[in-house]
TORNU-730665 format. One line per field, with one value per residue (C-alpha): residue number from 1; x, y, z; residue in one letter. Coordinates in Angstrom, 2 decimals. Example, Ala and Ser with C-alpha at 12.3 -4.5 7.8 and 13.67 -1.06 7.14 Angstrom:
! residues 2
resi = (1, 2) .
X = (12.30, 13.67) .
Y = (-4.50, -1.06) .
Z = (7.80, 7.14) .
resn = (A, S) .
***
This chain:
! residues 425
resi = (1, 2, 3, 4, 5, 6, 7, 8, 9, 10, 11, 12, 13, 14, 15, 16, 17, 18, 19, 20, 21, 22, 23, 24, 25, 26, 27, 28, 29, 30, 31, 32, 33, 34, 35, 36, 37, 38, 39, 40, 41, 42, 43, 44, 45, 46, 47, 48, 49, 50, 51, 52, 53, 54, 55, 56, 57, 58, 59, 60, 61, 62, 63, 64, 65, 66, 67, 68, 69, 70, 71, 72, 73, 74, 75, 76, 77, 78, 79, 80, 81, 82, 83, 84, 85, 86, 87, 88, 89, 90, 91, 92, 93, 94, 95, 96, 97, 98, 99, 100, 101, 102, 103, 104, 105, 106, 107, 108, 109, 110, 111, 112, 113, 114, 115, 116, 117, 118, 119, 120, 121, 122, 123, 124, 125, 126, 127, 128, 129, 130, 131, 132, 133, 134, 135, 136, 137, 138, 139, 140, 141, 142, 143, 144, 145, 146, 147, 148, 149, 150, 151, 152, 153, 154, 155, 156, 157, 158, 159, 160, 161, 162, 163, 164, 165, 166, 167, 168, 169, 170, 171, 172, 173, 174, 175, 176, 177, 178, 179, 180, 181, 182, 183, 184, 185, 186, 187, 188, 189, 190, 191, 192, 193, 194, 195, 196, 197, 198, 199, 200, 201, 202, 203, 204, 205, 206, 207, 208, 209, 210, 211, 212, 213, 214, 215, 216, 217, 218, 219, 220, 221, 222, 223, 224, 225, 226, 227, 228, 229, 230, 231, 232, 233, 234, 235, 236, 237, 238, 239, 240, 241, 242, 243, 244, 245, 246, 247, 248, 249, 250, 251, 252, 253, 254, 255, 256, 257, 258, 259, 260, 261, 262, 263, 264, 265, 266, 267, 268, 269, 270, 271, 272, 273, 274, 275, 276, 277, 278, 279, 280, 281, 282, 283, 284, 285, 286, 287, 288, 289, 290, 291, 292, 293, 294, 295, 296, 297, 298, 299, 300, 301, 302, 303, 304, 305, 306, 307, 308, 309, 310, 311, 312, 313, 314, 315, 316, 317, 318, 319, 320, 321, 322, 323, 324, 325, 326, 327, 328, 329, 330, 331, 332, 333, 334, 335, 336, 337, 338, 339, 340, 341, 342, 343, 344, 345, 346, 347, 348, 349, 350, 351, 352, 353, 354, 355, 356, 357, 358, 359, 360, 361, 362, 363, 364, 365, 366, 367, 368, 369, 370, 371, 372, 373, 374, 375, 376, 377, 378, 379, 380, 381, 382, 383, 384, 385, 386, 387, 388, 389, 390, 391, 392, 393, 394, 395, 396, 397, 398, 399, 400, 401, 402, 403, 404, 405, 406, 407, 408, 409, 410, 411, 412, 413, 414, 415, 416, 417, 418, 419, 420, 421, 422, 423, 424, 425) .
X = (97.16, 95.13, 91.68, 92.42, 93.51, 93.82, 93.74, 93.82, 94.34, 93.86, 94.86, 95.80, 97.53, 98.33, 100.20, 101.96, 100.14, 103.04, 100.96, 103.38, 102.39, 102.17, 104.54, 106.08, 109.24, 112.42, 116.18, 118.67, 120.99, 117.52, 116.97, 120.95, 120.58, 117.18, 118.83, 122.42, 120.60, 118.09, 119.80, 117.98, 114.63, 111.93, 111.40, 110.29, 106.08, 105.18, 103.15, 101.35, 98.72, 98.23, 95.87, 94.37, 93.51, 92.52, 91.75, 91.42, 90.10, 90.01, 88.58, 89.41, 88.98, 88.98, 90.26, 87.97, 86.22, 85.13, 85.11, 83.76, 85.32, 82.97, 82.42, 82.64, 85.68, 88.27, 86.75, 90.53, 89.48, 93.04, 94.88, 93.71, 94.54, 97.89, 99.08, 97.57, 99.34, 102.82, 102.89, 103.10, 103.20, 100.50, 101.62, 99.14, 98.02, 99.10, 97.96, 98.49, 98.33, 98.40, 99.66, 100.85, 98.58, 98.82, 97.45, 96.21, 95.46, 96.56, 96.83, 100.34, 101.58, 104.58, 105.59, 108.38, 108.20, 111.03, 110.80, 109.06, 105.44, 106.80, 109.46, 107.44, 105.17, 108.10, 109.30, 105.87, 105.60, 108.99, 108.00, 105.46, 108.09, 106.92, 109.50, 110.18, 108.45, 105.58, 104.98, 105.55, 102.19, 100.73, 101.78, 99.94, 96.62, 98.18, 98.51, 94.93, 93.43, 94.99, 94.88, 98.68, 100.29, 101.30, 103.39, 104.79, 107.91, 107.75, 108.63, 105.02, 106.00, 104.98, 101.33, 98.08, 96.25, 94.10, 96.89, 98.36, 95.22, 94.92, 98.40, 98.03, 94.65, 96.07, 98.60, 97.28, 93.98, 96.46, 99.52, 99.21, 98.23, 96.13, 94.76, 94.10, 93.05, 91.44, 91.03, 88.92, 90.84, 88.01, 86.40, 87.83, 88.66, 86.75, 82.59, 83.38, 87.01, 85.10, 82.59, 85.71, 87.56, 84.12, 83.94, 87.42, 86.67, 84.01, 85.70, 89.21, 86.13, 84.28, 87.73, 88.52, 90.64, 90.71, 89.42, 89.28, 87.47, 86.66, 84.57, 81.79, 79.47, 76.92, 75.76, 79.70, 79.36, 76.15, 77.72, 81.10, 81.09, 79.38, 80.44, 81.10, 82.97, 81.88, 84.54, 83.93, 86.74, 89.26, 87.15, 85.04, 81.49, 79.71, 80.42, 78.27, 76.98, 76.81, 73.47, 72.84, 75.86, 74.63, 71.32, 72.29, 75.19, 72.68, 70.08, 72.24, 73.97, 76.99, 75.33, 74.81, 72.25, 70.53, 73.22, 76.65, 79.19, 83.16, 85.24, 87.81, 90.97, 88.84, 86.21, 86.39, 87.07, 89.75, 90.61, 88.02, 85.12, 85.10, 81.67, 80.71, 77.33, 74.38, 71.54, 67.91, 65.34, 61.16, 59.86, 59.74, 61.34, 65.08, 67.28, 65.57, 66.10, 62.34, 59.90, 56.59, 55.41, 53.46, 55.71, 57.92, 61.72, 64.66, 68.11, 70.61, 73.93, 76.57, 80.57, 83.07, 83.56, 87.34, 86.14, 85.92, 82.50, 83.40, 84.23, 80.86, 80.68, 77.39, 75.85, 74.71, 72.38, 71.84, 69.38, 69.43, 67.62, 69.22, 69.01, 71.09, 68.93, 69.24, 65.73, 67.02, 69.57, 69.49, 71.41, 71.75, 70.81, 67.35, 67.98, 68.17, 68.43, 71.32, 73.17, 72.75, 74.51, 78.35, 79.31, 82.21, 84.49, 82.36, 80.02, 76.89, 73.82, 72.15, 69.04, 66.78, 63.30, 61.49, 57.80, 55.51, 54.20, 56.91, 59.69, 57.72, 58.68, 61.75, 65.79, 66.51, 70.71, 72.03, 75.31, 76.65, 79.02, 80.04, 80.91, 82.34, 81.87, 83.61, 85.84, 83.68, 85.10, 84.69, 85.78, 83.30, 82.23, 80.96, 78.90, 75.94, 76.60, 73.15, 70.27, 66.51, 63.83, 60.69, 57.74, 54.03, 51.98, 49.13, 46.41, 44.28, 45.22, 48.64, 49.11, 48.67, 45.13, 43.62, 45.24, 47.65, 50.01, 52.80, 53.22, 55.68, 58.05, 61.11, 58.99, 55.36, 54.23, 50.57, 49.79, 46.95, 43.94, 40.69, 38.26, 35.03, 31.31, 28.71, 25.85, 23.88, 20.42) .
Y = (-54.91, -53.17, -54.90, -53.67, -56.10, -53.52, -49.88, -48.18, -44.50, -42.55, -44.91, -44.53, -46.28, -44.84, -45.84, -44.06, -45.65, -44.83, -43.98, -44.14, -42.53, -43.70, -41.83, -43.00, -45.24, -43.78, -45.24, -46.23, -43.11, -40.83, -42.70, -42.53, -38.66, -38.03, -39.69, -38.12, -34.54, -35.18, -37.46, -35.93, -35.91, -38.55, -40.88, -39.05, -38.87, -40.07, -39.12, -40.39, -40.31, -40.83, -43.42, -44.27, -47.53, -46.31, -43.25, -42.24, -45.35, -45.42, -48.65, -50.10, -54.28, -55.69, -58.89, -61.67, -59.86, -60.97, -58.33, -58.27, -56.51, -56.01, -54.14, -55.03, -55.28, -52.60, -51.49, -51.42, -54.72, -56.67, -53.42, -53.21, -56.26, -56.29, -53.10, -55.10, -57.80, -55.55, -56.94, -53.23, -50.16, -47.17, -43.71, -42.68, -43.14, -45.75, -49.67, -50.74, -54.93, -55.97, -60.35, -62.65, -62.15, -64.86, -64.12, -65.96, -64.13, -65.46, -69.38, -70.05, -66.68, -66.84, -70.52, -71.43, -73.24, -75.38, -76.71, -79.83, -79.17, -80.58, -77.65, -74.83, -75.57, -75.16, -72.07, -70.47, -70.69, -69.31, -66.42, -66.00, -66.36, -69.53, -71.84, -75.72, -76.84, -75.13, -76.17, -79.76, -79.76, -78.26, -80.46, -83.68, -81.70, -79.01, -81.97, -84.22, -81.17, -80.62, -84.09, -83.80, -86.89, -88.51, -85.22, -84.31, -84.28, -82.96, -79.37, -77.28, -76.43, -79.77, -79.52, -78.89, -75.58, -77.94, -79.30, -75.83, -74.43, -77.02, -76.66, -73.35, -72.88, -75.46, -73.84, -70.37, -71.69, -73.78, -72.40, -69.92, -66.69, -64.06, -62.84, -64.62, -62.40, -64.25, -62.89, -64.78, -67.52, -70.11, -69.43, -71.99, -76.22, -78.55, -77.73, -80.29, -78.36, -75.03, -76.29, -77.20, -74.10, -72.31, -74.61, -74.06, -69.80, -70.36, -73.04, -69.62, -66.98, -69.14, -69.40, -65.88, -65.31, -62.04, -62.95, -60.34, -62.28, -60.37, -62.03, -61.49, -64.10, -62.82, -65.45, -66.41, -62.95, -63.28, -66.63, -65.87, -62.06, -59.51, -56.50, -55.55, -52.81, -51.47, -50.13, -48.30, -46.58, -46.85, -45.09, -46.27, -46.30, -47.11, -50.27, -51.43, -54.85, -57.39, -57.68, -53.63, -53.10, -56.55, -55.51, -51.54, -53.10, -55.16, -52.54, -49.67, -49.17, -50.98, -54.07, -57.03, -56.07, -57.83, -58.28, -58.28, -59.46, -60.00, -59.61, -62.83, -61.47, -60.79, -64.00, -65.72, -69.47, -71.51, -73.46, -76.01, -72.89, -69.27, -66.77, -64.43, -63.13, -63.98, -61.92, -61.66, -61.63, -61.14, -63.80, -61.77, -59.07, -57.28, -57.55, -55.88, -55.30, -55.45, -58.92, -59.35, -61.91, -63.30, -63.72, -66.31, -65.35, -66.56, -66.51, -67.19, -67.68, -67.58, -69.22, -70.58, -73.89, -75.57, -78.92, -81.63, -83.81, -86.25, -83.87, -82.02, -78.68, -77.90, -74.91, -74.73, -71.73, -71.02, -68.86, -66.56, -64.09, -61.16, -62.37, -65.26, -68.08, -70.56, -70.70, -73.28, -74.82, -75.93, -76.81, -77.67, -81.33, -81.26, -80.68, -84.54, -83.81, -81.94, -83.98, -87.23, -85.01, -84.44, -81.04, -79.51, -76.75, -73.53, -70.92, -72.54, -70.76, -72.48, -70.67, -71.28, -70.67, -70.19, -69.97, -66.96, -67.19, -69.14, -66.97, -64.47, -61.02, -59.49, -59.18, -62.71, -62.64, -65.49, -67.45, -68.90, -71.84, -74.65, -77.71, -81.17, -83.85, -87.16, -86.06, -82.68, -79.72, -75.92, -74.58, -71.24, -69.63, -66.05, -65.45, -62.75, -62.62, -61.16, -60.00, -58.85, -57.46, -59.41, -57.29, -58.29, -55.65, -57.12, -56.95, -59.68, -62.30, -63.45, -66.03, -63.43, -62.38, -59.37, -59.91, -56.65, -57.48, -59.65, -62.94, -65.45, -67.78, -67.91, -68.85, -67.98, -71.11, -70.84, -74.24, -76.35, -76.81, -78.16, -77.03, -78.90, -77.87, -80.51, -77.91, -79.00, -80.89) .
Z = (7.68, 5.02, 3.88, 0.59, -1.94, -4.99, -5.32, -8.25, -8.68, -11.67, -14.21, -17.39, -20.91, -23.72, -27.26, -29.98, -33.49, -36.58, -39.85, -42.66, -45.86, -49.17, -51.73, -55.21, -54.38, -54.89, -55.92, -53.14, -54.14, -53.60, -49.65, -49.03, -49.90, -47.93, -44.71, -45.06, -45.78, -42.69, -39.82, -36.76, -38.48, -38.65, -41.19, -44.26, -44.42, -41.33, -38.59, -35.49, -32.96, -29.05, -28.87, -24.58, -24.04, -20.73, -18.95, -15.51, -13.86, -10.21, -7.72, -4.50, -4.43, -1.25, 0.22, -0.68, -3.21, -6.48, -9.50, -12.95, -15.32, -18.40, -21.26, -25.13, -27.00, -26.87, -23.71, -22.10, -19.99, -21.16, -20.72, -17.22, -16.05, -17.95, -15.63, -12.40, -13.30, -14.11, -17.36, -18.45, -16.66, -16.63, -18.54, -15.39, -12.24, -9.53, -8.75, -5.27, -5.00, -1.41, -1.52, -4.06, -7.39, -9.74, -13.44, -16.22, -19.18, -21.96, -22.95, -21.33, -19.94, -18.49, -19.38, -21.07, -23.84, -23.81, -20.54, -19.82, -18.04, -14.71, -15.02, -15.92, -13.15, -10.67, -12.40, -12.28, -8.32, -7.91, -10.12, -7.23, -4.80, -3.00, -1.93, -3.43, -0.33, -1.15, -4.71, -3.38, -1.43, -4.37, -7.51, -7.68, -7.40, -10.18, -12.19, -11.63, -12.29, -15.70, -16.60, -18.02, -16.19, -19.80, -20.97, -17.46, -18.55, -22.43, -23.64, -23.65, -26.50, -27.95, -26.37, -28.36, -27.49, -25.06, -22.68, -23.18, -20.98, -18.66, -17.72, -17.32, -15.04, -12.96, -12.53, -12.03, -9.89, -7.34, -6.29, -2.87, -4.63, -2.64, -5.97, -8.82, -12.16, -14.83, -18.85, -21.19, -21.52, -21.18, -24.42, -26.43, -25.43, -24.27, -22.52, -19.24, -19.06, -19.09, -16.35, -14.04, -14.43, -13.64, -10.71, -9.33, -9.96, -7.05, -4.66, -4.67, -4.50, -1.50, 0.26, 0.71, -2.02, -4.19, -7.66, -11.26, -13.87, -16.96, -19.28, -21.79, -20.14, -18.18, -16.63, -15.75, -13.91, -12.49, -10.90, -10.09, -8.84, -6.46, -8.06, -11.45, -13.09, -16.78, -19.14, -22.55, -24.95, -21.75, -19.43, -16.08, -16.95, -13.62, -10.97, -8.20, -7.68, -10.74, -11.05, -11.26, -13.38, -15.82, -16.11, -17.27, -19.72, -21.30, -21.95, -22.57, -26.40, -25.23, -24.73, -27.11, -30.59, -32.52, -35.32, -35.40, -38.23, -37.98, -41.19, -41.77, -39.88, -37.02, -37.31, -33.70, -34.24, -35.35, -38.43, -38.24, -38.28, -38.03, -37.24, -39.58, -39.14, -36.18, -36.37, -35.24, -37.22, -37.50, -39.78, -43.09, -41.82, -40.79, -37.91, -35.21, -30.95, -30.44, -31.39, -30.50, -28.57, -30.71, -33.83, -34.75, -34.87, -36.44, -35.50, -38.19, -37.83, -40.59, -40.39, -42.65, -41.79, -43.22, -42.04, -44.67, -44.76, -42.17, -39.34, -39.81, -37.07, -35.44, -34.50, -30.46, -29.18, -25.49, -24.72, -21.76, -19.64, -18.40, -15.23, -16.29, -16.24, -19.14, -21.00, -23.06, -25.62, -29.02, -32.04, -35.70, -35.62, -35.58, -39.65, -40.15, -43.61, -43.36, -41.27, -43.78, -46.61, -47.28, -46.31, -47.69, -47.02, -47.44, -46.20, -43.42, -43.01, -40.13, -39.18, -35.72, -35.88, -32.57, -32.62, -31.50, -27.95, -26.62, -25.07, -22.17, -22.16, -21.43, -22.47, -24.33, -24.44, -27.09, -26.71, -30.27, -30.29, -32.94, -31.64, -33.30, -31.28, -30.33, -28.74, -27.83, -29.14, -28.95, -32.25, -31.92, -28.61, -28.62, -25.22, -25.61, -29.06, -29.33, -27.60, -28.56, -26.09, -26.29, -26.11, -24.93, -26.34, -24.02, -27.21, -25.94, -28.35, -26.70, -23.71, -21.20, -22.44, -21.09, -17.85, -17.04, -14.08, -14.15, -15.86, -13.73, -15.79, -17.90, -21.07, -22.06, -24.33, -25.84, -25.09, -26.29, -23.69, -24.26, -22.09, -21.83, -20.79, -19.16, -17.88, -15.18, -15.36) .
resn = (X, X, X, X, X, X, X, X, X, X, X, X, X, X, X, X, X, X, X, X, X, X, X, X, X, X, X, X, X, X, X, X, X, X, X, X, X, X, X, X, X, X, X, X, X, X, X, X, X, X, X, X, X, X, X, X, X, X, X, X, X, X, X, X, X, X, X, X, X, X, X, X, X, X, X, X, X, X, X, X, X, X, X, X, X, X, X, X, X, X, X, X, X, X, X, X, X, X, X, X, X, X, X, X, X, X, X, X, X, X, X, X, X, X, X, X, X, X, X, X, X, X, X, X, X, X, X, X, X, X, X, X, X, X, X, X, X, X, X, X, X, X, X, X, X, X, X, X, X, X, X, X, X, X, X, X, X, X, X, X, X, X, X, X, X, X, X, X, X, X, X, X, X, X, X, X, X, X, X, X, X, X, X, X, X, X, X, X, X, X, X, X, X, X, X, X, X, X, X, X, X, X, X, X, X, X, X, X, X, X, X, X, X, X, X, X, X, X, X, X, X, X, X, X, X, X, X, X, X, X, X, X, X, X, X, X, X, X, X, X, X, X, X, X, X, X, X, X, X, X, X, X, X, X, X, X, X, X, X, X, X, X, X, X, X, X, X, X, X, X, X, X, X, X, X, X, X, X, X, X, X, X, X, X, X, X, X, X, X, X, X, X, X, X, X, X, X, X, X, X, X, X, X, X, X, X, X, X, X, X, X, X, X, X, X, X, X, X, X, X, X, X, X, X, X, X, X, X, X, X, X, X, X, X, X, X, X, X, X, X, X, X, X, X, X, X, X, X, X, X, X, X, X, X, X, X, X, X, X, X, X, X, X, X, X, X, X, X, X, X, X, X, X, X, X, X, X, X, X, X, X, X, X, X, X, X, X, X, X, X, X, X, X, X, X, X, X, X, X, X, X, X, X, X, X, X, X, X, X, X, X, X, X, X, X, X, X, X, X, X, X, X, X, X, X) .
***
C-alpha cells in the first residue's frame, strides 16, 4: 500500500477562447450563400486562441497530509482541483488519487436539485461507492451538523443559499472519504457556520485524513495546513511548508496591495452589498504599501449597498499579521451618527482611521466583510483584501525610542505614562 494519497505528474489545462469579429450585418440570402459557398470552413471572421489554465504542475500529497493551495485569482487553483476531483480531465499530464476523495467545491456540487435533502444525501455516498449501511451510521450526524431536520424531506432546490451549504459540508465533511478537497466555499453564510466548518477541517485533518483546502485566508492556512503550494498564471510557483510559502506570497508581487478595486460584474457580494474599492491610505496622502509608524492611516472601503434603510449593512475589518495572529477587529458602528440616519440604496464610503504609533512594525494583512445582523449575515467577505508594511524608521521619536533591537508584541501603542521625580533629602 502506497503512502501516497495524490500524485500529480506534469499537469496541464488548456481552453480554446472563440473571438468573433465584428462586421456589417448582412441579409439571410447573403448568410445562406456564404455557408452553401463555404460548408467545410469556419464560421466567417473568427478566430481563436489556446488559453492554459495550468501548466506543468507536478506534487506528491501524502496520506494524512494537509495542503494549501494558494495564489490570487486566476492562479489555476479551481482548475486544479476540478481535474483531482475528475470533474474534467487534463490536456496533460497524469493525477494519481489513492482512496475515496470526496469534493466540495462549489455550493451544492453534485446534488440534485429535485430530490428531497434526505435523498441527495443518500445519492451522494453512493456516488462514493459506500453502501446503504454505511450512510446509515453516518446520517443523523450529516444532518445535526447542517441543522436541516425541518426540510429533510423537500427538493434542494427549494433551499436558500444557506441550507444549500450546510447540506452540502455535511455532507462532504462526514461520509467515509480518504480525501476530502475543499474550494472556497466558506466565504459567504453565516460567521458561527464558518467557525464550524473550520472546526470540522481540523477534527478530518487531526484524524488522518487527506485534506486540499484552497483558500485566500491566510490565517485559515496557517491553521488548517502544513504545507502549502503557490500557483500563478497556471504554473507552480514554489511549495514547502505553510508558513515559508505564506510568508513569501505575502511579500512577493502576488500577494495582497494596498488597493484593489472590482468593476460591478465582478464586485464580490450579493444583492444586499457588493465591494468596490478598499484601499490604504497615509493621512493626506495616496494608496501606498509602506506607512510609517508614526502616522495615522486610513483604510477606506467603498460598496454598493441595495439594502433599503431598515436593513442597514456594516462594514467589519480584521486586522492581521502575517503570521496570522488577529491584532484586532473593528467595524462601522462606532459612527453613531451614521447609524441614527436612514440609509438608502447607494454608494457607502466607510473609512477606518487608525492612529500613529499603534500597530508595531511589520506585514499588517486586512480582511473586509459587511455584515447585517439579526439574524448575522455575511453579505461581503474578501480575506487579505489588503496589506501594507509598517515601517519603524527608528528616528528617536516613536515608541521604540533609540532602542535598536527587537520590539516584542503584536501592536506598538504610544501610551500615556507619567513619570514622577521625588529627589532625595
Amino acid at each position: 500500500m502506497t503512502d501516497l494519497s495524490i500524485r500529480a505528474s506534469g499537469l496541464g489545462k488548456s481552453y480554446r477562447i472563440d473571438h468573433q469579429t465584428r462586421s456589417r450585418y448582412r441579409t439571410v440570402r447573403e448568410s445562406l450563400a456564404s455557408l452553401a459557398s463555404r460548408p467545410l470552413r469556419g464560421r466567417s471572421g473568427s478566430s481563436h486562441e489556446i488559453i492554459w489554465a495550468l501548466e506543468n504542475v507536478s506534487f506528491d500529497v501524502r496520506r494524512g497530509e494537509a495542503l494549501a493551495v494558494i495564489g490570487r485569482n486566476g492562479a489555476g487553483k479551481s482548475t486544479l482541483l476540478k481535474i483531482l476531483s475528475r470533474i474534467t480531465p487534463p490536456t496533460r499530464g497524469r493525477a494519481e488519487v489513492h482512496g475515496r476523495l470526496g469534493s466540495l467545491l462549489e455550493v451544492g456540487t453534485g446534488f440534485h436539485p429535485e430530490l428531497t435533502g434526505r435523498e441527495n444525501i443518500f445519492l451522494n455516498g453512493a456516488i462514493l461507492g459506500m453502501s446503504r449501511r454505511e450512510i446509515d451510521a453516518r446520517f443523523d450526524e450529516i444532518v445535526a451538523f447542517a441543522e436541516t431536520e425541518r426540510f429533510l424531506d423537500t427538493p434542494v432546490k427549494r433551499y436558500s443559499t444557506g441550507m444549500y451549504l450546510r447540506l452540502a459540508f455535511a455532507v462532504a465533511a462526514h461520509l467515509e472519504t480518504d480525501i476530502l478537497i475543499v474550494d472556497e466555499v466558506l466565504a459567504v453564510g453565516d460567521a458561527a457556520f464558518q467557525a464550524k466548518c473550520m472546526g470540522r477541517i481540523e477534527e478530518l485533518g487531526a484524524s488522518g485524513r487527506t485534506v486540499i483546502f484552497v483558500s485566500h485566508s491566510m490565517p485559515a492556512v496557517l491553521r488548517l495546513c502544513t504545507r502549502a503550494l503557490l500557483l500563478d498564471r497556471g504554473k507552480l510557483v514554489t511549495e514547502g511548508p505553510s508558513d515559508q510559502v505564506v510568508r513569501g506570497y505575502l511579500e512577493s508581487d502576488l500577494g495582497r496591495t494596498s488597493e484593489r478595486h472590482w468593476e460591478p460584474d465582478e464586485a464580490p457580494g450579493d444583492e444586499v452589498a457588493k465591494l468596490t474599492s478598499v484601499r490604504v491610505v497615509p493621512t493626506e496622502g495616496n494608496a501606498s504599501d509602506e506607512i510609517d509608524i508614526r502616522q495615522p492611516v486610513e483604510v477606506e472601503i467603498e460598496y454598493l449597498s441595495e439594502a433599503p434603510g431598515s436593513l442597514q449593512p456594516s462594514v467589519n475589518l480584521h486586522f492581521y499579521n502575517d503570521e496570522g495572529v488577529c491584532l484586532f477587529v473593528s467595524n462601522d458602528w462606532n459612527d453613531r451618527n451614521s447609524w441614527d440616519r436612514p440609509r438608502a440604496p447607494g454608494v457607502v464610503r466607510a473609512t477606518c482611521r487608525i492612529p500613529g504609533n499603534f500597530l508595531a512594525e511589520g506585514r499588517v494583512i486586512v480582511t473586509v466583510a459587511v455584515s447585517t445582523y439579526d439574524p448575522v449575515v455575511i453579505h461581503v467577505l474578501e480575506r487579505d483584501a489588503v496589506a501594507f508594511q509598517v515601517i519603524d524608521r527608528s528616528s528617536g521619536d516613536g515608541v521604540r525610542g533609540q532602542y535598536m533591537n527587537d520590539w516584542p508584541g503584536v501592536v506598538r501603542p504610544m501610551l500615556e505614562w507619567r513619570v514622577e521625580h521625588h529627589p532625595s533629602a
